[in-house]
Structures are given as C-alpha cells and as structure tokens.
DSSP file (Angstrom, degrees, kcal/mol; ACC not computed):
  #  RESIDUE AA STRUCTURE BP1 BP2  ACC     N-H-->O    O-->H-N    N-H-->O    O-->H-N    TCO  KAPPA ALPHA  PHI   PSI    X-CA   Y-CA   Z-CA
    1    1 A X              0   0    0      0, 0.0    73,-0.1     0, 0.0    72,-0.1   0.000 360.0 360.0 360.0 -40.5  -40.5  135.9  -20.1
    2    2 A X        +     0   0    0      1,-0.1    44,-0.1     2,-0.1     0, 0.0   0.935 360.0 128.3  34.4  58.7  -38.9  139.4  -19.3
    3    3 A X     >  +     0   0    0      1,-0.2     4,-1.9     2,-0.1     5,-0.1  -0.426  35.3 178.7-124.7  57.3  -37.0  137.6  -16.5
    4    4 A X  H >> S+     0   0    0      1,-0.2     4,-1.1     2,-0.2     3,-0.9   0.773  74.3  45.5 -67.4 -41.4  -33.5  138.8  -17.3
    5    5 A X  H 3> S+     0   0    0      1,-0.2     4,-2.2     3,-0.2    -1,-0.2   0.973 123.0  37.7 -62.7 -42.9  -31.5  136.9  -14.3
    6    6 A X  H 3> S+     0   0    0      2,-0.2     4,-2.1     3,-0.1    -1,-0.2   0.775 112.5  54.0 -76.0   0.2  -33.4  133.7  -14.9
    7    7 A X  H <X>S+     0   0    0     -4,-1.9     4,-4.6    -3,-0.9     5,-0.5   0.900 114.6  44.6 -81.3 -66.0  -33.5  133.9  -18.9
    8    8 A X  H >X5S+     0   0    0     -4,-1.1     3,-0.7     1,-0.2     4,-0.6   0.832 111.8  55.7 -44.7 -65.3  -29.4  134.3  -18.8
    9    9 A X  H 3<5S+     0   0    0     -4,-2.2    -1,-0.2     1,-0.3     3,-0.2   0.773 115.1  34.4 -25.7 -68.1  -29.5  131.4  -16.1
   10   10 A X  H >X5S+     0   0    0     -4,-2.1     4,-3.2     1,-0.2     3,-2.2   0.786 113.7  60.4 -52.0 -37.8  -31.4  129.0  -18.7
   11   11 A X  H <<5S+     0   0    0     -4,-4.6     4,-0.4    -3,-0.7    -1,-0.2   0.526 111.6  42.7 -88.8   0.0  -29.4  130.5  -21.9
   12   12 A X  T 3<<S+     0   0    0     -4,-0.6    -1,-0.3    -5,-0.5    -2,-0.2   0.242 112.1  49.0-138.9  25.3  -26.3  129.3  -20.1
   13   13 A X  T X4 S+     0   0    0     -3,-2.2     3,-1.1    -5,-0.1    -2,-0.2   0.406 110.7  58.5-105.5 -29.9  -27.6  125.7  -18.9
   14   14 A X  T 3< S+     0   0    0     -4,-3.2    -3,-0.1     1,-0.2    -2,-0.1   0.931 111.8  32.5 -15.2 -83.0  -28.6  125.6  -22.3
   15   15 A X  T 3  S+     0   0    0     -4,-0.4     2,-0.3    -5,-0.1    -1,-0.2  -0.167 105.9  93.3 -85.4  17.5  -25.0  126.1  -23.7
   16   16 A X  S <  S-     0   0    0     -3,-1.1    -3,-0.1     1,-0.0     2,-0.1  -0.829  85.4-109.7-124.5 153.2  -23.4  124.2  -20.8
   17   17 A X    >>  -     0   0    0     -2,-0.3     4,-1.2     1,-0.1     3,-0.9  -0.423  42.3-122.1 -66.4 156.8  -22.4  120.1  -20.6
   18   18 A X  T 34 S+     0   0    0      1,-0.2     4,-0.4     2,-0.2    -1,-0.1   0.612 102.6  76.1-112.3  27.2  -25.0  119.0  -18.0
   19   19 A X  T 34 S+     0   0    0      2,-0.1     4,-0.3     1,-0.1    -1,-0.2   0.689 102.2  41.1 -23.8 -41.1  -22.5  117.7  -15.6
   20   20 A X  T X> S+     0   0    0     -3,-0.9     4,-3.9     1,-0.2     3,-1.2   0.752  87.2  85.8-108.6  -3.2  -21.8  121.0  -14.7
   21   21 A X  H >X S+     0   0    0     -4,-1.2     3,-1.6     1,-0.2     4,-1.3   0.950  89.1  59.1 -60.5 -46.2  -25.4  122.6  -14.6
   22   22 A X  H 3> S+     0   0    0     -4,-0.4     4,-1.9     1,-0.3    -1,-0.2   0.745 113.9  43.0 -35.0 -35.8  -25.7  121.3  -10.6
   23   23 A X  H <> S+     0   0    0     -3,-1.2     4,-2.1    -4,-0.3    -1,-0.3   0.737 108.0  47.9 -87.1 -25.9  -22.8  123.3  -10.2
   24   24 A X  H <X S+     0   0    0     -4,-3.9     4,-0.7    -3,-1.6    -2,-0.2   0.692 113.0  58.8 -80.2  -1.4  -23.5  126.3  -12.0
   25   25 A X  H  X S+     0   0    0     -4,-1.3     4,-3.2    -5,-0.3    -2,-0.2   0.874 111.6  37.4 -75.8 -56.2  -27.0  126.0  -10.0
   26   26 A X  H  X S+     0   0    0     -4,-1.9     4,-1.3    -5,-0.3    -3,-0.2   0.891 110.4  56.1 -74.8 -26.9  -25.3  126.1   -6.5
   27   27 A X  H >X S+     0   0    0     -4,-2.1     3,-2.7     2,-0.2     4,-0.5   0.998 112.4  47.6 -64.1 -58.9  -22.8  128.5   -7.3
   28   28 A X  H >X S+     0   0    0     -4,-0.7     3,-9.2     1,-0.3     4,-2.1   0.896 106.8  54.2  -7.8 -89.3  -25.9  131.0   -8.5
   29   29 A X  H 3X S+     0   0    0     -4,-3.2     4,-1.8     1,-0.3    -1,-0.3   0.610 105.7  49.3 -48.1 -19.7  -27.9  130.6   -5.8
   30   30 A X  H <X S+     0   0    0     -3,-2.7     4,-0.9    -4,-1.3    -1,-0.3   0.431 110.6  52.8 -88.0  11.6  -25.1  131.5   -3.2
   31   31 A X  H <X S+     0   0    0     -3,-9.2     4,-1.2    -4,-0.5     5,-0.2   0.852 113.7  45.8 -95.6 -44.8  -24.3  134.8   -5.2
   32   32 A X  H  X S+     0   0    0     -4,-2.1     4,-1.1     2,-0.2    -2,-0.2   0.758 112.8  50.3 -44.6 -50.5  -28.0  135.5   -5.0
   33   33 A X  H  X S+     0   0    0     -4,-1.8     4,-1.6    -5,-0.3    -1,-0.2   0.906 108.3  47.4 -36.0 -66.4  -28.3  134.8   -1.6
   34   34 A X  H  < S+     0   0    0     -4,-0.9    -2,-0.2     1,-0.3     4,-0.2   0.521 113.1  47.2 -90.7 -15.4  -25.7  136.6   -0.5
   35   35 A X  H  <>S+     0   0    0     -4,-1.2     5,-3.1     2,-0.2     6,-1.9   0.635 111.3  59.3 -83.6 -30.1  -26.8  140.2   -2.7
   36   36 A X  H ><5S+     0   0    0     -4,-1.1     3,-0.8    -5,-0.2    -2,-0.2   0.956 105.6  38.7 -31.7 -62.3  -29.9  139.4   -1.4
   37   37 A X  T 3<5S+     0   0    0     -4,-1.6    -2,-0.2     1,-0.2    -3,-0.2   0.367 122.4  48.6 -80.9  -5.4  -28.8  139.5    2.7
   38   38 A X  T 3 5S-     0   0    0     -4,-0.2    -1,-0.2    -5,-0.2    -3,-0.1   0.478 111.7-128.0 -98.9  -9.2  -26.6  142.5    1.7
   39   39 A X  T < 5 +     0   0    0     -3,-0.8    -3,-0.2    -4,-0.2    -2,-0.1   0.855  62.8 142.7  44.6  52.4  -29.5  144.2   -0.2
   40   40 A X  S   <S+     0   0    0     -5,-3.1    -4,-0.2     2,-0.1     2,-0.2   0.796  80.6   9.6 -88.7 -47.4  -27.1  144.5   -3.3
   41   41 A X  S    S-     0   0    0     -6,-1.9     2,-0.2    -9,-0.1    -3,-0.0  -0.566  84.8-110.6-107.6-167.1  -30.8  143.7   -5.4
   42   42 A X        -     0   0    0     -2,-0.2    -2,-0.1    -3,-0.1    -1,-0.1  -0.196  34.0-112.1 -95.4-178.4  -34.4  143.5   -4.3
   43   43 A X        +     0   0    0     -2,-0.2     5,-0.1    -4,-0.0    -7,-0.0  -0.295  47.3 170.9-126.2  37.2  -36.2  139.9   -4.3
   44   44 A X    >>  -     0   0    0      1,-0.1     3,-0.8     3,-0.1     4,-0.7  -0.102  57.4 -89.0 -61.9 168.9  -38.4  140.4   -7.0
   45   45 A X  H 3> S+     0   0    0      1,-0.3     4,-1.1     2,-0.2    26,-0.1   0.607 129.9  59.9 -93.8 -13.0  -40.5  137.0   -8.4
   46   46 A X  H 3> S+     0   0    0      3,-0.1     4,-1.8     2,-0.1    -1,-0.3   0.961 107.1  41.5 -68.0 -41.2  -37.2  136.6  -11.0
   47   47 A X  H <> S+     0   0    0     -3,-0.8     4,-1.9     2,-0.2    -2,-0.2   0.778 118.1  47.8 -65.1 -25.9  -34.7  136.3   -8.0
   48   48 A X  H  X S+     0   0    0     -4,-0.7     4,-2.3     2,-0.2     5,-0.4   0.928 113.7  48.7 -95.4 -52.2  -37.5  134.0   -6.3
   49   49 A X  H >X S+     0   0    0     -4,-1.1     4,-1.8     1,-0.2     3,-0.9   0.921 111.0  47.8 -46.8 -55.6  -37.8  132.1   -9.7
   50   50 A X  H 3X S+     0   0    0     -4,-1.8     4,-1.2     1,-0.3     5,-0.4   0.876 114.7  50.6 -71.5 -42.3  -33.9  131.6  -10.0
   51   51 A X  H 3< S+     0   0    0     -4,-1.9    -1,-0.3     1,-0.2    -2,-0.2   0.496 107.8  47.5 -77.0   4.3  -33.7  130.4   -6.3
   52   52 A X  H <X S+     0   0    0     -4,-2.3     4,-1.0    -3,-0.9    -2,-0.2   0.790 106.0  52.8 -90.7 -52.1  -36.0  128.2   -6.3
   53   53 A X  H  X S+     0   0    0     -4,-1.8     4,-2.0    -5,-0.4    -2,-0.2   0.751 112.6  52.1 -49.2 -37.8  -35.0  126.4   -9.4
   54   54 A X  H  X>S+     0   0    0     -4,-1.2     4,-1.6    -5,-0.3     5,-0.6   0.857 107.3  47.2 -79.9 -42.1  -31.4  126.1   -7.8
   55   55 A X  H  >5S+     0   0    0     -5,-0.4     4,-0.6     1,-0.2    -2,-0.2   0.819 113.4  46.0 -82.2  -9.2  -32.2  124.8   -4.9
   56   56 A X  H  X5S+     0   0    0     -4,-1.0     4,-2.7     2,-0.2    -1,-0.2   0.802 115.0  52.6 -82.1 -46.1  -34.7  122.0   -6.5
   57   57 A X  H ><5S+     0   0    0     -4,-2.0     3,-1.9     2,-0.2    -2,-0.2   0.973 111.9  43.9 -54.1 -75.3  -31.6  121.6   -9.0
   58   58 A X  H 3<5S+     0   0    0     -4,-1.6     4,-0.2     1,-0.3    -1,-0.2   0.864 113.0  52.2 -26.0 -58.1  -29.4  121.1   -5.6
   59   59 A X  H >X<S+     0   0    0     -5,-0.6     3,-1.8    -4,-0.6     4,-1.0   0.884  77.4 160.3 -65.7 -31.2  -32.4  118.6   -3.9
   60   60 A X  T << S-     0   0    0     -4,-2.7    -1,-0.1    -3,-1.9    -2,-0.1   0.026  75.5 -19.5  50.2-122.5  -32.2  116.6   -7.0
   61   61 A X  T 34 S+     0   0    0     -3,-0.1    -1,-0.3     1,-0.1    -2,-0.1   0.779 127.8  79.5 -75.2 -17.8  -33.7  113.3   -5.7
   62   62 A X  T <4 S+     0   0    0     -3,-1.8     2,-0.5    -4,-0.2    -2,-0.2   0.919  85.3  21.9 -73.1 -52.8  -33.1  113.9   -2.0
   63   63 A X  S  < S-     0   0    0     -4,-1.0     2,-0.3    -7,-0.1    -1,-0.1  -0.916  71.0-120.0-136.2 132.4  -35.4  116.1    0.0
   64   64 A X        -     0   0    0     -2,-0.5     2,-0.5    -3,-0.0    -3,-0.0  -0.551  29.8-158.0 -66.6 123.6  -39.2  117.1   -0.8
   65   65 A X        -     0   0    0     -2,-0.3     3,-0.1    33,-0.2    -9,-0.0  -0.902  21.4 -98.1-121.1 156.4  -39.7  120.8   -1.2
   66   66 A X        -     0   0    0     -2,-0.5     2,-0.3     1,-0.1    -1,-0.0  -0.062  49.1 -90.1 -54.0 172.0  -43.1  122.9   -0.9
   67   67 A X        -     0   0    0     38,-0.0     2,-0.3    36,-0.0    36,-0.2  -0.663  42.6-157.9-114.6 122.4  -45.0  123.8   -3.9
   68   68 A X        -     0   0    0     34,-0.4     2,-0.6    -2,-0.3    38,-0.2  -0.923  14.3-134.7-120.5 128.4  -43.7  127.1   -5.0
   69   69 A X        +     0   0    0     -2,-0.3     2,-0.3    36,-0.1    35,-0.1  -0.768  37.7 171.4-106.4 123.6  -46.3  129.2   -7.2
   70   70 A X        -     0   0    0     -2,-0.6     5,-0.0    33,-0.4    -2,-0.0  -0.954  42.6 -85.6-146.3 131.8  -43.8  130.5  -10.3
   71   71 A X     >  -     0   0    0     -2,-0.3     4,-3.1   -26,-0.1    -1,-0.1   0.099  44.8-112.2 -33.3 155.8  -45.1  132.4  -13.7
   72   72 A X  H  > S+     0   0    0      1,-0.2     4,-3.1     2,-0.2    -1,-0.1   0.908 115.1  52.6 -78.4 -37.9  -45.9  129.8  -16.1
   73   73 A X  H  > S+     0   0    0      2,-0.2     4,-2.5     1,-0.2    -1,-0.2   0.772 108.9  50.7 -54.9 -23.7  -42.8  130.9  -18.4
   74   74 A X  H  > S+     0   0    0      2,-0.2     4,-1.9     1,-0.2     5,-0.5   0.864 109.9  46.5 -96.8 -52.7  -40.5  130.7  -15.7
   75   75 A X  H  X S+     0   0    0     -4,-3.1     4,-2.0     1,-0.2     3,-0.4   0.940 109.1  58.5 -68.6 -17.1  -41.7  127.4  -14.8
   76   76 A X  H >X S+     0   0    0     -4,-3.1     4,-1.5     1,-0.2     3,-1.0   0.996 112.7  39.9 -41.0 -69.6  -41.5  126.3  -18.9
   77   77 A X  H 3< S+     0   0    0     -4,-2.5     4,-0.5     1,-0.2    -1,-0.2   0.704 109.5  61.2 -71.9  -2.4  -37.8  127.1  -19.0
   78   78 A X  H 3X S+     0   0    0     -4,-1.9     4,-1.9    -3,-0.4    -1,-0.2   0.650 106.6  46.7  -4.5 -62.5  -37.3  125.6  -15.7
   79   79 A X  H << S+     0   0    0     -4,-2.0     4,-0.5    -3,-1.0    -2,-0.2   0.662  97.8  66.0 -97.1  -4.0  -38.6  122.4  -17.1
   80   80 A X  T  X S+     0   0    0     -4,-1.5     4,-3.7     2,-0.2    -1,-0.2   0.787 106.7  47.8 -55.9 -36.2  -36.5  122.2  -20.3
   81   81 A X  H >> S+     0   0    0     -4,-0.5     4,-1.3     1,-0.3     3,-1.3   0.977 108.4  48.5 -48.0 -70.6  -33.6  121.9  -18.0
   82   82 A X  H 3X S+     0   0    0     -4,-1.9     4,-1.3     1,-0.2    -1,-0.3   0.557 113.1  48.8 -34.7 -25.5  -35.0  119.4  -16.0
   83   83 A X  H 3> S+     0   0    0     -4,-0.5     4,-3.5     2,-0.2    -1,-0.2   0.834 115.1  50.6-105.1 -39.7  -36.0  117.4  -19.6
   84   84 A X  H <X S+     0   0    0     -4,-3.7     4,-1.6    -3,-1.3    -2,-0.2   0.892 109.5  44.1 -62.8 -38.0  -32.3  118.1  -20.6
   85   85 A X  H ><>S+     0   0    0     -4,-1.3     5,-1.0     2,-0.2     3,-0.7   0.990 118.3  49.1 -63.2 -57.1  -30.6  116.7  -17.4
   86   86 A X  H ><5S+     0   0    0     -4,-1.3     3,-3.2     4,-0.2     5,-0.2   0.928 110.0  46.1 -12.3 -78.8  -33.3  113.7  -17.8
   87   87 A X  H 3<5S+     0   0    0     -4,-3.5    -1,-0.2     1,-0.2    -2,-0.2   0.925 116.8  53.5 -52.2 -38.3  -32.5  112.9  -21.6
   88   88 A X  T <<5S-     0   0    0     -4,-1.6    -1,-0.2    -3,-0.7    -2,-0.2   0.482 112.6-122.6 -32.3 -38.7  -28.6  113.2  -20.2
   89   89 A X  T < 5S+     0   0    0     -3,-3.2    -3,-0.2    -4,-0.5    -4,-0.1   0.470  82.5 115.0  86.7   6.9  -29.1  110.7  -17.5
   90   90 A X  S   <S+     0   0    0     -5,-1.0    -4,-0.2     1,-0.3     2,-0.2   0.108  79.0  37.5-109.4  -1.3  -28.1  113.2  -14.6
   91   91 A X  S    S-     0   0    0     -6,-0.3    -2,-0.3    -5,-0.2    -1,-0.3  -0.794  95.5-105.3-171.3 128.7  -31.7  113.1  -13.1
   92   92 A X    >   -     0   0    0     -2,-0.2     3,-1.9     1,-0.1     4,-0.2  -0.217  30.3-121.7 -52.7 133.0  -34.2  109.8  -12.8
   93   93 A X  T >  S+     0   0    0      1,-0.2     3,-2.8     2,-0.1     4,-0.2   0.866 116.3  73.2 -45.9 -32.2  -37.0  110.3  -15.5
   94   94 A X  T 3> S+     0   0    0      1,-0.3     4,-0.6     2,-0.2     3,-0.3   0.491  77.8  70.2 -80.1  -7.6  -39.0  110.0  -11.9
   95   95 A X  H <> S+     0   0    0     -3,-1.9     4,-1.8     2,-0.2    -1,-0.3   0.659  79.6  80.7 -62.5 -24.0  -37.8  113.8  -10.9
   96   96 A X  H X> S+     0   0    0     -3,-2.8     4,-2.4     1,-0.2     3,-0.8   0.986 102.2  35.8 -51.5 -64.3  -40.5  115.0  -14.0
   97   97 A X  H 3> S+     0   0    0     -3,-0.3     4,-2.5     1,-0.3     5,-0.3   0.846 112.2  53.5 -72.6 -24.0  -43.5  114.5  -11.1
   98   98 A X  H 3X S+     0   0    0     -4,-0.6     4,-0.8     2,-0.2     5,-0.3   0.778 109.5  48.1 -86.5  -7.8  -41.6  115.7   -8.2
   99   99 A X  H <X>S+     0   0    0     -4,-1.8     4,-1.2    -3,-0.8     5,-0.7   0.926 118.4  47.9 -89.6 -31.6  -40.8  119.3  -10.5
  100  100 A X  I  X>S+     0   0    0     -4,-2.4     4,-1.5     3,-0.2     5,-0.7   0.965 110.1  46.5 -44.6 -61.4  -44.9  119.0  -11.2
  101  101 A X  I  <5S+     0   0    0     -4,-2.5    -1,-0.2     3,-0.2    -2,-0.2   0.843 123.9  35.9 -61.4 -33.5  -45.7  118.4   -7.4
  102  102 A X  I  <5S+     0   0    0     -4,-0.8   -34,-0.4    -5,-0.3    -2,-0.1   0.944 133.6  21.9 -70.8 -76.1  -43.0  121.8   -6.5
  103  103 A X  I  <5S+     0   0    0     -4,-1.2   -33,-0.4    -5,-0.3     3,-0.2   0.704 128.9  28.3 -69.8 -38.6  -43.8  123.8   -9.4
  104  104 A X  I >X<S+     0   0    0     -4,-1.5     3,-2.8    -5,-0.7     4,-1.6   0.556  79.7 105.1-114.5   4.8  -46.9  123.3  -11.0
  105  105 A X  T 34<S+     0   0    0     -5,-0.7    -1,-0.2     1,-0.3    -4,-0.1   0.339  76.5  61.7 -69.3  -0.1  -49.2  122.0   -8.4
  106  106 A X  T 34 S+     0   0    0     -3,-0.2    -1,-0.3   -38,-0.2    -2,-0.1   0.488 110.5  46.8-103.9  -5.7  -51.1  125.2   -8.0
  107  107 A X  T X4 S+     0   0    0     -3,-2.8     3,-1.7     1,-0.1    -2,-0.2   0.771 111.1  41.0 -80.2 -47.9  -52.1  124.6  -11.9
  108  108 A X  T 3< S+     0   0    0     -4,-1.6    -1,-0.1     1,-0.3    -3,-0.1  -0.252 117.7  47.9-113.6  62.0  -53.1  121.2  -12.3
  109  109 A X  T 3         0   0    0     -5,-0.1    -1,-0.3    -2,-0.1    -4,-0.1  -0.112 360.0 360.0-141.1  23.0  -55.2  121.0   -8.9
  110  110 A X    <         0   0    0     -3,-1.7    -2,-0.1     0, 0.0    -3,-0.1   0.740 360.0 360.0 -96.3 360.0  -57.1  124.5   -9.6
C-alpha cells in the first residue's frame, strides 16, 4: 500500500472494538485537519485517503458524499473496515453501495 498514515489507521481499527472505530475516525481526522491548516505535513493522496475515509466513517448513513477517486489498495483496506463494522452491526449492510458509489465509482463505470 506504502501508505504509512492510513496503513497504521486500518492496523488499529483492526485491533480496536468497533464501537470505538467512529471515534477513533473523528478524532483522526481533526488531528489531520488541523496539521494540515498549520502546514505541520503536506496533503499527499495518503492524508486525502485517511480523510476521506473518516469523514464517510463520520456520515455513516446520513449525508451523501461525492465520489472520491482513491488507489485501489487504499480503497481495499477502507472496505475491510466497512465489512467489519457491517458483520458488527454498527453500519446497515446497505452502507456496502453507498462506500461503492464514494469510492469506487470511477472503477466500475470506466
């Protein structure tokens, strides 16, 4: 993947209950944010990856977001979460097409 902030992201929703990944999602994404707007990193396509994924985690069922063009690896471990919160009960099997409509919708309409 050679995406070291999002691989450490996944390798500790892995190893986490998944109650608490929603929170270890939102806390992320405001650390990210905010080293972003401070220019502590760059915004290179892992930071993009990691915030995107948090903020879909964060929308859950609620609010449609635009179709975000992610490496194909990124969006693979991306959707193991999603398949763990699912088997978990923490996200409606019906969230599987709206992370296909975000994520992968520049694949399966090319």
């Amino acid at each position: 993947m050679n995406a070291p902030l999002l691989e450490e992201l996944i390798k500790t929703m892995e190893n986490i209950p998944p109650k608490a990944i929603f929170r270890l999602a939102e806390i992320q994404r405001k650390m990210i944010e905010d080293d972003v707007a401070n220019k502590r990193i760059a915004c290179p396509q892992d930071v993009i990856s990691v915030l995107s994924f948090c903020r879909f985690l964060e929308s859950s069922d609620e609010t449609e977001m635009l179709p975000i063009l992610l490496p194909v690896t990124h969006t693979a471990a991306c959707r193991k979460i999603v398949e763990k919160l699912i088997a978990a009960g923490e996200l409606s099997p019906s969230i599987k097409e709206r992370f296909d409509q975000t994520f992968c919708s520049n694949f399966l309409h090319v």
